[in-house]
C-alpha positions in Angstrom: -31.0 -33.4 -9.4 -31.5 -30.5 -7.1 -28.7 -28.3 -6.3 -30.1 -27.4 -3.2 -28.4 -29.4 0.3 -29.2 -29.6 3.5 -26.6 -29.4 6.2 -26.7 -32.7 8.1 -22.6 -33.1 9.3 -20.3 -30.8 9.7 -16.0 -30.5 11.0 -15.4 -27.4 12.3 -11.7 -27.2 13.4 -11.1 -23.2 14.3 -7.9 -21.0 15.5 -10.4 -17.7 15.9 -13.1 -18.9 18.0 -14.9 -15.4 18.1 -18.4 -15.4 16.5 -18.1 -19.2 16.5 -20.6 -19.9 19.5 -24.1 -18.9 17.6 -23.1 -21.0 14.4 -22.3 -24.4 16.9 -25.9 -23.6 18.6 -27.9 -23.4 15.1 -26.1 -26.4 14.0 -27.3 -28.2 17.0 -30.7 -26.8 16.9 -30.8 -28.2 13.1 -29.6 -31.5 14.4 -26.1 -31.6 12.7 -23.7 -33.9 13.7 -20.3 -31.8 14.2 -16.5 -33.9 14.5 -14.0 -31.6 16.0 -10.4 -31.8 17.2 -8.3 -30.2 19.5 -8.8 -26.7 21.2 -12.5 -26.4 18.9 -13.9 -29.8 20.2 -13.4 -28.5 23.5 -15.1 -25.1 22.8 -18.0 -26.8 21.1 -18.1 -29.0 24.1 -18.1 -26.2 26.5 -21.0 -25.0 25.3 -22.6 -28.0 26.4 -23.2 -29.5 22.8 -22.1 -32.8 21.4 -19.2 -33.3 19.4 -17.8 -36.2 17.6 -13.7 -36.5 18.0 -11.8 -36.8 14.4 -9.8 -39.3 15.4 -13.2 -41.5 16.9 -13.3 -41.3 13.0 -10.0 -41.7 11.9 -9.4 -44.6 14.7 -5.5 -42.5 14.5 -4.5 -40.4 17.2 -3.3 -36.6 16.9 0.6 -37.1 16.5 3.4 -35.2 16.2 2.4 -32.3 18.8 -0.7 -31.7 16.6 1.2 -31.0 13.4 -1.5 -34.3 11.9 -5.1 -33.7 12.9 -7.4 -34.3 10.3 -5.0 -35.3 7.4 -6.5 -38.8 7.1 -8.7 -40.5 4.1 -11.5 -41.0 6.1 -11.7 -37.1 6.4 -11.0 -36.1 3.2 -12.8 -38.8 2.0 -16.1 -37.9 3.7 -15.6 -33.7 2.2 -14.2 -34.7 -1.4 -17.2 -37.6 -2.4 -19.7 -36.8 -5.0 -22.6 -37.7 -4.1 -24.3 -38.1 -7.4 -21.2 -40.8 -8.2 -22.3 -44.3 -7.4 -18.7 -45.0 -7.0 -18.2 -42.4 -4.8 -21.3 -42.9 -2.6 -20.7 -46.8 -2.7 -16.8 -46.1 -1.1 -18.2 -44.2 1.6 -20.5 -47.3 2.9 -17.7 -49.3 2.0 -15.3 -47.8 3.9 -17.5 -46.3 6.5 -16.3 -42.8 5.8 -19.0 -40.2 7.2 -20.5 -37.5 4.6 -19.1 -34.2 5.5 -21.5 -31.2 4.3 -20.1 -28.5 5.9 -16.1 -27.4 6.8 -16.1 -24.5 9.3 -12.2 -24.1 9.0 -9.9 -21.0 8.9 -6.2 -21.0 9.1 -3.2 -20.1 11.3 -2.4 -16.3 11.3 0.9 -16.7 9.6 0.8 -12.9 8.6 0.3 -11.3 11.7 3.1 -13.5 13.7 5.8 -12.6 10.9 4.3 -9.2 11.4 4.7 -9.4 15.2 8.8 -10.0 14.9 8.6 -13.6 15.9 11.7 -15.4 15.3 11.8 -18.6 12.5 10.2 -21.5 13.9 7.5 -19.9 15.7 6.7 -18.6 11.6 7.0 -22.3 10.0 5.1 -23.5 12.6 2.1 -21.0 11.9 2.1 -22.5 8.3 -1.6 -24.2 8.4 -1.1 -27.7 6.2 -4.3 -29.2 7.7 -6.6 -26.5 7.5 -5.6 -25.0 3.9 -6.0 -28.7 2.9 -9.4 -28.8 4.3 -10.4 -25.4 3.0 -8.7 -26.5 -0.7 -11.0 -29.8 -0.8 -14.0 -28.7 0.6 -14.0 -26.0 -2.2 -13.1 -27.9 -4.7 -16.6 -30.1 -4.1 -18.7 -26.8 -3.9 -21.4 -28.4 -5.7 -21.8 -30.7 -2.5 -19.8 -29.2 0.2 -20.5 -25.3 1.8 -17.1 -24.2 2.5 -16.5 -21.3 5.3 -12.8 -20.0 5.6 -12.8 -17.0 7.6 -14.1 -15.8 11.0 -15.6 -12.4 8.5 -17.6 -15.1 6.9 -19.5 -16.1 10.5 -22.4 -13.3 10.3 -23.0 -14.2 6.5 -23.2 -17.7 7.1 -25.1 -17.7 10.4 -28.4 -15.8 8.0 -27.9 -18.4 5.3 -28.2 -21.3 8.1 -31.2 -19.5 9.8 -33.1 -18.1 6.7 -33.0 -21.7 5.0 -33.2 -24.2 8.5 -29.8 -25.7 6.9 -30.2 -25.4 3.3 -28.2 -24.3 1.0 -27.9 -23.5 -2.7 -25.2 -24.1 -5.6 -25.0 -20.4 -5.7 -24.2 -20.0 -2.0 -21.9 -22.7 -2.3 -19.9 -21.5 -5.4 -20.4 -17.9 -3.7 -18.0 -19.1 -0.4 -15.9 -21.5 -2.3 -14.3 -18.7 -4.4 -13.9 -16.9 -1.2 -12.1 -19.5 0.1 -9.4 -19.9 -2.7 -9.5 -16.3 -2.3 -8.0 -16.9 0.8 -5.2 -19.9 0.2 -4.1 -18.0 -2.0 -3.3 -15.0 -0.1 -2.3 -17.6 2.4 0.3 -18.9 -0.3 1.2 -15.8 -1.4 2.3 -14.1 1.8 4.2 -17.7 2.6 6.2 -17.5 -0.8 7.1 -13.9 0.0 8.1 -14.2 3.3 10.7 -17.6 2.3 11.8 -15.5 -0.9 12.6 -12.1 0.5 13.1 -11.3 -3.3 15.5 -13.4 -4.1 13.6 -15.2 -6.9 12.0 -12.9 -9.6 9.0 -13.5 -9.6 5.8 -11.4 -9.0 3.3 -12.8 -6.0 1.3 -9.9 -4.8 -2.1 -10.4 -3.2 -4.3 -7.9 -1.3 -7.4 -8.7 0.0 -8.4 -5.0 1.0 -10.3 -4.0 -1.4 -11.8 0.2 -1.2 -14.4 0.9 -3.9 -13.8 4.6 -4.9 -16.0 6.8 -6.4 -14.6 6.4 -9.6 -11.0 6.0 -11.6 -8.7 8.5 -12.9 -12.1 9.9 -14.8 -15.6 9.7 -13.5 -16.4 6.8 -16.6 -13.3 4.4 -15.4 -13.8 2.5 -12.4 -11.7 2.4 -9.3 -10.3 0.5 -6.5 -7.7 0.5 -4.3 -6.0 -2.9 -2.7 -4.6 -2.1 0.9 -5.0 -0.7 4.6 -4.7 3.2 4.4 -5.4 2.2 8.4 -2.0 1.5 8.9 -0.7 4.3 7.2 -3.3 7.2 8.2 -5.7 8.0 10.6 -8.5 9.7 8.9 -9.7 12.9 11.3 -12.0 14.7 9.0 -13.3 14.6 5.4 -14.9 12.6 2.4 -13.7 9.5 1.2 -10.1 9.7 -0.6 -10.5 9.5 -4.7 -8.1 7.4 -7.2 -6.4 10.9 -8.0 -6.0 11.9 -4.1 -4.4 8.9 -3.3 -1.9 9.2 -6.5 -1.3 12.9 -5.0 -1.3 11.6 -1.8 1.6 8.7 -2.3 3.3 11.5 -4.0 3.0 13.8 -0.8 4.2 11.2 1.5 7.4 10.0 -0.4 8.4 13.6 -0.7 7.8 14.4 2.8 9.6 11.5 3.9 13.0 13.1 1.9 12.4 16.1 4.8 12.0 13.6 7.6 13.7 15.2 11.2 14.3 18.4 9.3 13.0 21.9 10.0 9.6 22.9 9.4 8.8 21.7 5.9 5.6 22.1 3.6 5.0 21.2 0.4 1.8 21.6 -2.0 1.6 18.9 -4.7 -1.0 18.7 -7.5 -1.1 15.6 -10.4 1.7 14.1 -8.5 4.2 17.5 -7.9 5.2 19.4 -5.7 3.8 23.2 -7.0 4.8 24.9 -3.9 7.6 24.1 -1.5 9.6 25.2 1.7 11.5 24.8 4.5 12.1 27.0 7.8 12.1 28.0 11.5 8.2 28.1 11.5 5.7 25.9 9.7 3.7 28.7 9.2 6.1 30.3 7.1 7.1 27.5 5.4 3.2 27.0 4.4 3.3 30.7 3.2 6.4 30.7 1.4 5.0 27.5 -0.5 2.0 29.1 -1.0 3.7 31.7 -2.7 5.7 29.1 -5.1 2.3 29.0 -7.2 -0.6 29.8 -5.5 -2.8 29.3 -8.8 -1.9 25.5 -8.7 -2.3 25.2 -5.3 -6.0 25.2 -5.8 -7.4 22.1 -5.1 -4.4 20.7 -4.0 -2.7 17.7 -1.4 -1.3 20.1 1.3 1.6 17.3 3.3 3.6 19.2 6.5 6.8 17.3 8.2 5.7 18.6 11.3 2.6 19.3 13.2 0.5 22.1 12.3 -0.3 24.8 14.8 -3.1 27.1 15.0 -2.0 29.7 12.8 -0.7 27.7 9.6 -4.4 26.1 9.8 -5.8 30.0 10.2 -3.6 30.5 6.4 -4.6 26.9 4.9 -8.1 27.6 5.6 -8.1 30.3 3.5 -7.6 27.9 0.0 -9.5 25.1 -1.0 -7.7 21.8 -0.8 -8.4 18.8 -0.8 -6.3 17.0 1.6 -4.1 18.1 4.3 -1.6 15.5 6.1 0.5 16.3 9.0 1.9 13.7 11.5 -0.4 15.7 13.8 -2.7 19.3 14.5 -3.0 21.1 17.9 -6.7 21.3 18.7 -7.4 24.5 17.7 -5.7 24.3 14.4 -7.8 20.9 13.9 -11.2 22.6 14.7 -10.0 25.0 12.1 -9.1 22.6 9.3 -12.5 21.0 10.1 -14.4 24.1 8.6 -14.8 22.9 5.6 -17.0 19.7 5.5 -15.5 17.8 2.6 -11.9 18.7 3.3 -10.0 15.1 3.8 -7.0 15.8 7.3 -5.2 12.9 8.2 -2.7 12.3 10.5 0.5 10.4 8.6 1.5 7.3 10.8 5.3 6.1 11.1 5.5 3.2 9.0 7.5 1.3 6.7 6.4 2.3 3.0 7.5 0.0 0.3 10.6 -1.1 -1.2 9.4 -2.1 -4.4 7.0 -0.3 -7.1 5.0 -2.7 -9.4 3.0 -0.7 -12.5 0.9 -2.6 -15.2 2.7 -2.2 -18.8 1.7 -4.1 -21.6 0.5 -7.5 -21.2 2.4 -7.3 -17.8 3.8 -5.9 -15.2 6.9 -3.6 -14.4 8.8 -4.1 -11.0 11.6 -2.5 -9.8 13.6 -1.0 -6.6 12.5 2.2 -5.2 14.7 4.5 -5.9 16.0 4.8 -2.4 18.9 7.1 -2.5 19.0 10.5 -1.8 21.9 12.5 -2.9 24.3 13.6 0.0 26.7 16.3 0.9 29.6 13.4 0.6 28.2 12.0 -2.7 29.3 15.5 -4.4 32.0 15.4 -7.5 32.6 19.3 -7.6 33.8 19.6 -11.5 34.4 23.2 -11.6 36.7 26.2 -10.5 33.9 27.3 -8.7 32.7 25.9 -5.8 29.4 26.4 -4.4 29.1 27.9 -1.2 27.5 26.4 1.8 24.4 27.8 1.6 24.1 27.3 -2.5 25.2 23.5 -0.9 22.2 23.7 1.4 20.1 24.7 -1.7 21.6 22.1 -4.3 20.7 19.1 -2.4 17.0 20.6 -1.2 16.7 21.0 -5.0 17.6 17.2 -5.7 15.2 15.9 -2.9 13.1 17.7 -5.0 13.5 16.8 -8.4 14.3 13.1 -7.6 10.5 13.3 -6.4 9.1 15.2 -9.7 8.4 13.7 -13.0 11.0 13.1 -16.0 12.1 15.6 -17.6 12.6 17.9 -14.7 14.3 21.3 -14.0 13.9 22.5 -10.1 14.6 25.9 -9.5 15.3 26.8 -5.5 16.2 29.9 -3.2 16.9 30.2 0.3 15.1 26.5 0.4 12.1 27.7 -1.8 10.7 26.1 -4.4 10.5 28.7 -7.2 9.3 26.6 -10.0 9.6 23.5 -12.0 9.5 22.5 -15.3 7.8 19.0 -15.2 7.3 16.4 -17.4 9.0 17.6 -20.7 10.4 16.0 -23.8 13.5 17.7 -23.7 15.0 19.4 -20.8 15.6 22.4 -22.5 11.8 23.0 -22.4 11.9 22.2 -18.8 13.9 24.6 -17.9 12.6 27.4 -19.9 9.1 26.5 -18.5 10.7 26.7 -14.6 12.3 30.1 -15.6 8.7 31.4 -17.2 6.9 30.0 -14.6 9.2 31.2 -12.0 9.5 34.7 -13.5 5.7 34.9 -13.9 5.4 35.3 -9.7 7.7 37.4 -9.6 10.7 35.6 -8.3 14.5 37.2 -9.0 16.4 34.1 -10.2 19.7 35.9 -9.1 21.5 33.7 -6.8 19.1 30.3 -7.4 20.3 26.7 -8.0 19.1 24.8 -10.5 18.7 20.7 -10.3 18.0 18.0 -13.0 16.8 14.5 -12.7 19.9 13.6 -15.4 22.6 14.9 -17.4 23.1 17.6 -19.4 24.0 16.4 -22.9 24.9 19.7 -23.9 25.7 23.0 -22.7 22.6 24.9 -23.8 21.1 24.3 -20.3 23.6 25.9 -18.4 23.6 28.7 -20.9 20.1 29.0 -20.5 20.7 29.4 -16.5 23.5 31.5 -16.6 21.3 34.0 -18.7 18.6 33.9 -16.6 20.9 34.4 -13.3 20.9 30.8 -11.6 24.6 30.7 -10.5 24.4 26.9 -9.4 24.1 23.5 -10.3 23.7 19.9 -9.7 23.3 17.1 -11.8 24.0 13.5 -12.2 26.8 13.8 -14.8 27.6 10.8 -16.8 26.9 12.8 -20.7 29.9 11.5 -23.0 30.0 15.8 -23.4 30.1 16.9 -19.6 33.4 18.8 -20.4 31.0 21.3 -22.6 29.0 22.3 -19.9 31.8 22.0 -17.4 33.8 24.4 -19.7 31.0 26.8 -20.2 30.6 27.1 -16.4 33.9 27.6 -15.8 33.9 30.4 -18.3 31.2 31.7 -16.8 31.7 31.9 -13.2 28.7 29.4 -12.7 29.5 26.2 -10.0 28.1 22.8 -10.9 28.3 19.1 -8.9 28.0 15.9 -9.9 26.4 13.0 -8.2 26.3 10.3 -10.5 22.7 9.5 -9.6 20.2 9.7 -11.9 16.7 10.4 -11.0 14.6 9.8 -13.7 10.7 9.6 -12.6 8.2 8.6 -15.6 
């Protein structure tokens, strides 16, 4: 049997009517008979083409203010038949259920009205039963039915209709159907996780978005990325973001979102830290001054400001290469001097919501878990030794935390007058963090006399603060909660060192 079929009925029962128009008139000019309800057999009838009513078919009314359309047998009768079954084909004459070839249906925008703050019913009542019925069956019987689910689908199926006068193939067919469960499930998905609001654990995520990137983490792996940056950024300038820019680039943002309302903050991240970092009156100098943290790093790297960037920090960033530069927005000037370098990505950072949760492959599964959504604070402080800090080395201790809470496991952030001076990142033991930050910090020259130091956890023995004291860091802050804090409490007291505790740890693998 062929698998080719020729169009000869068709329901088409729409919400988005846009794009619909050229489809109704090539089915007409292919002689298709077309059944319709509600606001769609109207449209199709405005046109000036014949339509056949559902419930002519049904002999049943629309009833309950339209909740029950098209949920009858006759319908789903006429869309789930096989037609190579005797049975089936036999059911239809007996029954006088009409063959149904083609389902033009899409469904109600449930996302965008719990988007657009609507209150409860208004959401139920955007839940499509009908339609993702209709969609389900019609794909289901791909091998006799052509399924089409979304208005983006119009332009693709309008050439199939025209290129073929109304025939399609198994291909085609199969091609749409898996779009279509595509789309119910998406449908599902943002139901469930709109009536769950995480209550149940359980892991529905679906994202329809899909970016092809140039490539993976390495130019052999390939990569995607699931989501609308449009909601998030609006690109100004540049080549097309890679899998490792948007890793720096996520990195960037939740940083930058730490310093949110503050003074003029900059920071310079590369492979997912912050290299160069700081805050003050003018962006600017908080550029420079991050610059300065480690300006060999900062080559090639995601350049993220908290504030808008004026002609002269864009004067100083054009003079490295980087590869992005975000900024909630640029004067004119500075953004004609950004735009000097062809392949240099600027975007403007939207307000938005980011996410509360963070979902990462591991195994044969998947990890999820809260984001780490606290940020230590001035009243959150447990000051455990004779020493207190003073305000500024306060000011300092909790710029560091921001900072390290943000940086990878094992961490050691080393800060000045709200200046990054280096970090020891991603070490097996924080000992070796902290003597990397010191060499890295005394490598630019930096006097450590008077810094703070921050780690992402406790100290489980004193060696660390020895190691500070030594090198002239006279501050600390850290979560606490070692079953030998008194050992490093003691040795700072000895010492003349200050330390808090916040009883937060930030560990960041």
């Amino acid at each position: 049997m062929s698998t080719s079929k020729t169009i000869k009925s068709a329901l088409i029962s729409v919400f988005h009517k846009d794009g619909l128009a050229p489809i109704v008139q090539k089915l007409n000019e292919l002689n298709v008979t077309i059944y319709s309800t509600g606001g769609t057999e109207k449209f199709i009838k405005e046109l000036g083409i014949d339509v056949v009513p559902v419930d002519e078919v049904t002999s049943y009314p629309s009833i309950l203010g339209g909740r029950v359309k098209t949920l009858h047998p006759k319908v789903f009768g006429g869309i789930l038949n096989r037609q190579d079954n005797e049975s089936d084909v036999a059911e239809l004459a007996e029954y006088n259920i009409p063959q149904i070839d083609l389902v033009i249906v899409d469904l109600y925008p449930f996302e965008k009205t719990v988007a657009s703050g609507a209150d409860e019913q208004d959401i139920v009542e955007k839940i499509d039963i009908g339609g993702i019925s209709l969609i389900r069956a019609s794909a289901k019987n791909f091998k006799d039915t052509f399924t089409v689910s979304s208005m983006e689908q119009y332009d693709d199926f309008l050439s199939i209709l025209s290129e073929n006068n109304g025939t399609t193939s198994i291909k085609q067919r199969k091609k749409f159907a898996a779009k279509s469960f595509n789309i119910s499930s998406h449908y599902d998905t943002a139901i469930f996780n709109y009536f769950n609001a995480g209550e149940e654990p359980a892991l529905k995520v679906s994202e329809t978005n899909a970016q092809i990137l140039r490539y993976g983490e390495n130019p052999h792996q390939k990569g995607y990325f699931f989501g609308d940056l449009d909601t998030i950024f609006d690109k100004l300038h540049g080549k097309e973001l890679s899998y490792n820019n948007l890793l720096d680039v996520d990195a960037a943002v939740n940083l930058i979102e730490e310093f949110k309302g503050e003074s003029p903050t900059f920071a310079i991240l590369k492979h997912n830290n912050a290299c160069g970092f700081a805050q003050r009156k003018t962006v600017k100098q908080a550029y420079v001054d991050a610059l300065a943290g480690d300006p060999v790093s900062a080559f090639g790297g995601v350049l993220i400001a908290n504030t808008e960037i004026d002609t002269a920090t864009a004067e100083e960033i054009h003079k490295l290469f980087c590869e992005v530069v975000i900024a909630p927005s640029y004067s004119d000037e500075a953004l004609s001097t950004l735009k000097g370098k062809k392949n240099r990505i600027i975007l403007i950072k939207k307000e938005v919501e980011l996410p509360t949760t963070t979902i990462r492959t591991c195994l044969n599964g998947n990890l999820v878990q809260d984001k780490d959504s606290i940020t230590d604070q001035l009243e959150d402080l447990k000051y455990v030794t004779n020493n207190k800090p003073t305000e500024s080395e306060l000011d300092d201790l909790l710029f560091a935390s921001k900072l390290c809470k943000n940086t990878k496991s094992n961490t050691i952030i080393l800060v000045k007058n709200k200046q990054l001076l280096a970090g020891g990142t991603g070490q097996t033991s924080r000992v070796d963090a902290l003597n990397q930050a010191i060499e890295k910090a005394t490598s630019f020259k930096f006097d450590l006399n008077g810094c703070v130091m921050a780690s992402d956890a406790f100290f489980p023995f004193p060696d660390c603060v020895e190691i500070a004291d030594n090198a002239g860091i006279k501050s600390v802050i850290q979560p606490g909660g070692s079953i030998k804090d008194q050992l490093s409490i003691d040795y700072c007291n000895s010492n003349g060192l200050s330390m808090v505790m916040t009883g937060t740890r930030h560990f960041k693998h």
